[in-house]
VEXTOR-764438 format. One line per field, with one value per residue (C-alpha): residue in one letter; y, x, z; residue number from 1. Coordinates in Angstrom, 1 decimal. Layout:
# residues N
aa: c(a | ...)
north: c(Y | ...)
east: c(X | ...)
up: c(Z | ...)
i: c(NUM | ...)
END
This chain:
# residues 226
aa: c(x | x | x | x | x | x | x | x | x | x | x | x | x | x | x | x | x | x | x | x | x | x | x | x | x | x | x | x | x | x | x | x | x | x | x | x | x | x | x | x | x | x | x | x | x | x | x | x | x | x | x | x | x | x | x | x | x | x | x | x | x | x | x | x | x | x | x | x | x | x | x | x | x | x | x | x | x | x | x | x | x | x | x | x | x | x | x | x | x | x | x | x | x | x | x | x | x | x | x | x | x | x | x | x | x | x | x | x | x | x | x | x | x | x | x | x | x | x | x | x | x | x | x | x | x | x | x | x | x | x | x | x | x | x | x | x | x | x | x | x | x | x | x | x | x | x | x | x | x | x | x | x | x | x | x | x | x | x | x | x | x | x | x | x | x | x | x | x | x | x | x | x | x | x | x | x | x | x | x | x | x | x | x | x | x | x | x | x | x | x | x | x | x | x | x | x | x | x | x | x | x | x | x | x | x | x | x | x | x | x | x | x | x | x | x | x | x | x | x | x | x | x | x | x | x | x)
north: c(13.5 | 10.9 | 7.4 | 4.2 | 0.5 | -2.3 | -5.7 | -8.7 | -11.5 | -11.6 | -9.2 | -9.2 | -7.8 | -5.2 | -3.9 | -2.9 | -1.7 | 0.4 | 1.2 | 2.3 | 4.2 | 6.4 | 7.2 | 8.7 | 10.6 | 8.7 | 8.2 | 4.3 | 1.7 | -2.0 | -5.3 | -8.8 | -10.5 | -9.6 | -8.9 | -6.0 | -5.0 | -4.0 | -2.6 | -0.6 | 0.7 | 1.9 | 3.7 | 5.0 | 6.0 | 5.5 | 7.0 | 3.5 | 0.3 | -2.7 | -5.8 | -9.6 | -11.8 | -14.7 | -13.6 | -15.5 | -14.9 | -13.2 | -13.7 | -10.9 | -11.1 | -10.8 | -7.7 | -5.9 | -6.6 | -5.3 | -1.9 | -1.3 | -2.1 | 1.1 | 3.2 | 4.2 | 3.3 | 2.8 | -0.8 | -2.3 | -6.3 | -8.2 | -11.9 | -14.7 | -16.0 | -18.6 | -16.9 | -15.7 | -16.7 | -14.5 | -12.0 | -11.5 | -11.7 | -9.1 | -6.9 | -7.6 | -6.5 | -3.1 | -3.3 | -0.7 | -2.6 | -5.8 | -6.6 | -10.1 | -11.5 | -11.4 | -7.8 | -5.1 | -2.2 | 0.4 | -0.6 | -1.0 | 3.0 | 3.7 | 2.0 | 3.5 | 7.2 | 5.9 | 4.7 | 8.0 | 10.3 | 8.3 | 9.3 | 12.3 | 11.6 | 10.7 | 13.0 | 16.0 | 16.0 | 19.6 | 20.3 | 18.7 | 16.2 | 14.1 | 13.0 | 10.1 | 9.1 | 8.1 | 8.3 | 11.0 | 11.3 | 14.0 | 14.2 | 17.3 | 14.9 | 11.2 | 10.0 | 8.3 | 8.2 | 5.6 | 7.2 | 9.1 | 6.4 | 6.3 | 3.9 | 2.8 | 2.5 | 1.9 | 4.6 | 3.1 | 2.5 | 5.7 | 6.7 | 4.7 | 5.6 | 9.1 | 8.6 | 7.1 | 8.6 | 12.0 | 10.6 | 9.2 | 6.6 | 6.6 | 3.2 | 2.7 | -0.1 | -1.7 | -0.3 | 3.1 | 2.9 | 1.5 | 4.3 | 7.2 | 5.3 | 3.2 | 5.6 | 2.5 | -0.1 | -3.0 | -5.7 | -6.2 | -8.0 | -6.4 | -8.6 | -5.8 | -3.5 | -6.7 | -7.2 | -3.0 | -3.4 | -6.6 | -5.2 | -1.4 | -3.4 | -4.9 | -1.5 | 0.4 | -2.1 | -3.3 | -6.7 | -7.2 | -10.1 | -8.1 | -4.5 | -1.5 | 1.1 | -0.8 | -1.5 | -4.3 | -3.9 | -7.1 | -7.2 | -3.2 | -2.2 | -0.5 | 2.2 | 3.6 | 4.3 | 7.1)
east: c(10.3 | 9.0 | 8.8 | 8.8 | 7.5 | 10.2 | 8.6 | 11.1 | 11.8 | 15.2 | 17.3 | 19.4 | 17.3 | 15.4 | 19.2 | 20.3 | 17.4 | 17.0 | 20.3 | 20.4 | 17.0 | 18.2 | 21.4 | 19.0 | 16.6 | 13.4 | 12.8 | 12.2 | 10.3 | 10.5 | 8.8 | 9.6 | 6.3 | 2.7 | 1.5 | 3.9 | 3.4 | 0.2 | 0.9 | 3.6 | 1.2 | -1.6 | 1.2 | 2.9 | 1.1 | 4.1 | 4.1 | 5.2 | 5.6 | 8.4 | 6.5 | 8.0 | 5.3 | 6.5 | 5.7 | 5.0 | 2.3 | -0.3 | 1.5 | 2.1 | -0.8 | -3.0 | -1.5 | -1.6 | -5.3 | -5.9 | -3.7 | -5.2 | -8.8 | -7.6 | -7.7 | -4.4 | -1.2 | 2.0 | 3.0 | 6.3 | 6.3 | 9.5 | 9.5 | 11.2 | 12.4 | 9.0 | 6.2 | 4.7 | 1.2 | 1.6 | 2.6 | -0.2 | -2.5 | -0.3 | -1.3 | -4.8 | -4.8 | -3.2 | 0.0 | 2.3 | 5.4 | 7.6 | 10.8 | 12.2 | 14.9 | 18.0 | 17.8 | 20.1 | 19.2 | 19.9 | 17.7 | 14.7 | 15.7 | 14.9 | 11.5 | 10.3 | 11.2 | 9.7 | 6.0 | 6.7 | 6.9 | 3.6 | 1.8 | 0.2 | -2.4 | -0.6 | -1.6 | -3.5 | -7.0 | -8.1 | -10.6 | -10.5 | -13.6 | -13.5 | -17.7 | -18.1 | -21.5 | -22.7 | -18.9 | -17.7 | -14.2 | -12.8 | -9.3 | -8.2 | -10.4 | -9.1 | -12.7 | -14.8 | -18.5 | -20.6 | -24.0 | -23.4 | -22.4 | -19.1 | -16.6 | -13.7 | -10.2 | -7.1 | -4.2 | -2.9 | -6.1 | -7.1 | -4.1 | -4.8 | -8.5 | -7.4 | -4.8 | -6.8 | -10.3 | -7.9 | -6.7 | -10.1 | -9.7 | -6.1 | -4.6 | -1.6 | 0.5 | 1.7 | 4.7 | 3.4 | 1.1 | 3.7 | 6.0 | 3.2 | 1.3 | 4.1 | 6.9 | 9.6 | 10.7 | 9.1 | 11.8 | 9.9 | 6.9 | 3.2 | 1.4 | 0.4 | -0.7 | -3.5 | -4.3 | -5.3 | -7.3 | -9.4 | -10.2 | -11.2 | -13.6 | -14.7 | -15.7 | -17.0 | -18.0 | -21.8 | -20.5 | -16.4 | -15.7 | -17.5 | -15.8 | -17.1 | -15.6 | -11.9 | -11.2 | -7.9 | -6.2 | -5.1 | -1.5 | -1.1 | -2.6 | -5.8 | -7.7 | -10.7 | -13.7 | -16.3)
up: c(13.4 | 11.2 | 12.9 | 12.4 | 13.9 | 13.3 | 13.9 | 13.5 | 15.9 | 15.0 | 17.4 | 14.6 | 12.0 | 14.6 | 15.8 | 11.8 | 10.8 | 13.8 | 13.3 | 10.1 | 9.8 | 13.3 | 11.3 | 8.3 | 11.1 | 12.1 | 15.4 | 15.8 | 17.8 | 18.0 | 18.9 | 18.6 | 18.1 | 17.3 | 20.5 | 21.3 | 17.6 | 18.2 | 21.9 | 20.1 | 17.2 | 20.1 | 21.9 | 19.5 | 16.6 | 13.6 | 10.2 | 8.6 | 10.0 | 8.4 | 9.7 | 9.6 | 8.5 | 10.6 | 14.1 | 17.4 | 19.4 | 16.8 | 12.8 | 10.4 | 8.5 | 11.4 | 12.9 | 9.3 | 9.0 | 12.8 | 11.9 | 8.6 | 10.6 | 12.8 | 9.9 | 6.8 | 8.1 | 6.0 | 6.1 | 4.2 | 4.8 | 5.2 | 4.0 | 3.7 | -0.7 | -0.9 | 0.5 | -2.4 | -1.1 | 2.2 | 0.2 | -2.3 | 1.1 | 2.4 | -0.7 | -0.6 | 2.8 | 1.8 | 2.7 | 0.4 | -0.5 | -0.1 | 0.7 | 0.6 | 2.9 | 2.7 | 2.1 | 2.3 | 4.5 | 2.6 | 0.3 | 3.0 | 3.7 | 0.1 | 0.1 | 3.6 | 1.8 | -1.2 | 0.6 | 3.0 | -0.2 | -1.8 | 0.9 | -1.6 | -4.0 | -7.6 | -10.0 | -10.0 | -11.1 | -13.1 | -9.8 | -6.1 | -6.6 | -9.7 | -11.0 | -13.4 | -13.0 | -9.7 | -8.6 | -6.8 | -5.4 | -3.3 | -3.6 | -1.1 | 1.7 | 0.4 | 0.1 | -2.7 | -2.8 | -4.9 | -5.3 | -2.6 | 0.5 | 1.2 | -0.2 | 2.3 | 0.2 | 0.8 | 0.3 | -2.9 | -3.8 | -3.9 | -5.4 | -8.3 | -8.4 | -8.6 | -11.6 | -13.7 | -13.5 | -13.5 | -17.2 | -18.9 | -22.3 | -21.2 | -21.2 | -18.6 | -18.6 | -15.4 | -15.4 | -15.7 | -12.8 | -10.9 | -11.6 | -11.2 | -8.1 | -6.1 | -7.6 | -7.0 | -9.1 | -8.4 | -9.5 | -12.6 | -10.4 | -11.3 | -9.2 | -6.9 | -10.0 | -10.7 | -7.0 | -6.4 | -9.9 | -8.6 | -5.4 | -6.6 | -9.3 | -6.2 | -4.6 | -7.8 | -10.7 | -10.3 | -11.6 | -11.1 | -13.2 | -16.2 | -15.4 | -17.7 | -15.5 | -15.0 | -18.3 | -19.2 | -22.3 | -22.8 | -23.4 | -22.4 | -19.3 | -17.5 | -18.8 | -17.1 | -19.2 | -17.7)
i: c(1 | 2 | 3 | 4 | 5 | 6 | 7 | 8 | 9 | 10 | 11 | 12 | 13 | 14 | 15 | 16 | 17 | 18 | 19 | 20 | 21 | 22 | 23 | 24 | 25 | 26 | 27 | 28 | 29 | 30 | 31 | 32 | 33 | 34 | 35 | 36 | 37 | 38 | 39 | 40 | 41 | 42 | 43 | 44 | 45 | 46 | 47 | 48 | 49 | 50 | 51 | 52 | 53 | 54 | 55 | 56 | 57 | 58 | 59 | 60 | 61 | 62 | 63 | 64 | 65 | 66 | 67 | 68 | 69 | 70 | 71 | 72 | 73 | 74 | 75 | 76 | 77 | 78 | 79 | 80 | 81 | 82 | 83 | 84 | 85 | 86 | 87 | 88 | 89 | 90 | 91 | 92 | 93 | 94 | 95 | 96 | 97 | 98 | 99 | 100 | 101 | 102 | 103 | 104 | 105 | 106 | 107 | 108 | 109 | 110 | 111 | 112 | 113 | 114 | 115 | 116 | 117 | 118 | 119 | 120 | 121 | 122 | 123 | 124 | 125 | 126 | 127 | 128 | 129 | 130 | 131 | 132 | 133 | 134 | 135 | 136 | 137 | 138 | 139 | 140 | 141 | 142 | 143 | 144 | 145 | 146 | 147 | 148 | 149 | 150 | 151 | 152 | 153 | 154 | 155 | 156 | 157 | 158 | 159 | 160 | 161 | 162 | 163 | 164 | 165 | 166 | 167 | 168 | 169 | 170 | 171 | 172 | 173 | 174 | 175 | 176 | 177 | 178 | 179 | 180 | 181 | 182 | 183 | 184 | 185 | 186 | 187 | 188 | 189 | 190 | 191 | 192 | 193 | 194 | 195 | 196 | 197 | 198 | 199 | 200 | 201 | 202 | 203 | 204 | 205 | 206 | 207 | 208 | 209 | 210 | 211 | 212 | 213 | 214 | 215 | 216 | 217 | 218 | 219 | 220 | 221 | 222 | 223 | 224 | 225 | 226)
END
């Protein structure tokens, strides 16, 4: 059974959402505040955690960069109309979706299926490890190598990695790789698409702020040139 991590300080929140995902068959856990967040994620070792950035004791953002420090975990945050800022952190960190308060909980169903069913790699390269140049990414395994030392990504980043090196000269527009990579709509909001991009040029350009590898078509999209 598939489970999940709610962590909300509101009884409220914690009692529908456990609720509601019980009713559509994962077996859930809960915690009120960052400490027992992290207690709970030791114990119980979920699939996908819905974390509340505005915790007591030890805050959202803190308790997403300690899980993602443990290794690839799922992660949808909840948060509150106006914090935009928290959330772009919360992307940069890795987490794999948003959802903004009020929400309706049918709708934070759909997005833990969605990041569940994202779990696999997005396309399907011609061969299991993909070579351009001193790149070399085994997709069967999840790993990248950049002349040969490993390169430590996230799941989405990976994901994206993957697409695009699988599709050469191609140019994707953020919608596209939203659809193919996140496979949800994203309420029209592409931020996330330009925070994966900056942080992959991060891990495989020799200079990120002059990419030759991560190519933006300004206007369109992303391409990746070999």
């Amino acid at each position: 059974m598939t489970r999940v991590l709610v962590v909300d300080d509101e009884p409220m929140v914690r009692e529908v959402l456990a609720r509601y995902l019980e009713k559509e068959g994962f077996a859930v856990d809960v915690a009120e505040d960052g400490e027992s967040a992290l207690a709970a994620f030791e114990t119980t070792r979920p699939d996908l955690v819905l974390l509340d950035l505005m915790l007591p004791r030890i805050d959202g953002l803190e308790v997403l960069r300690r899980m993602r420090a443990q290794g690839s975990i799922a992660v949808i945050m909840l948060t509150a109309k106006g914090e935009e800022t928290d959330r772009v952190v919360g992307l940069e960190l890795g987490a794999d979706d948003y959802v903004t308060k009020p929400f309706s909980p049918r709708e934070v169903v759909a997005r833990v299926r969605a990041v569940l069913r994202r779990s696999a790699p997005a396309a399907v390269p011609r061969s299991d490890v993909i070579t351009h140049g001193d790149l070399e990414i085994d997709v069967p395994r999840r790993e990248l190598r950049r002349g040969g030392a490993p390169v430590k990504l996230t799941r989405k980043e990976f994901d994206l990695l993957v697409l695009l090196t699988s599709n050469p000269g191609r140019v994707f527009t953020r919608s596209e790789l939203l659809e193919d990579v996140w496979d949800f709509a994203w309420d029209g909001d592409t931020n996330t698409v330009t925070v994966h991009m900056r942080r992959l040029r991060e891990k495989i350009e020799d200079d990120p702020s002059e990419p030759v590898r991560l190519i933006t078509v300004w206007g369109v999209g992303y391409r990746f040139d070999p």
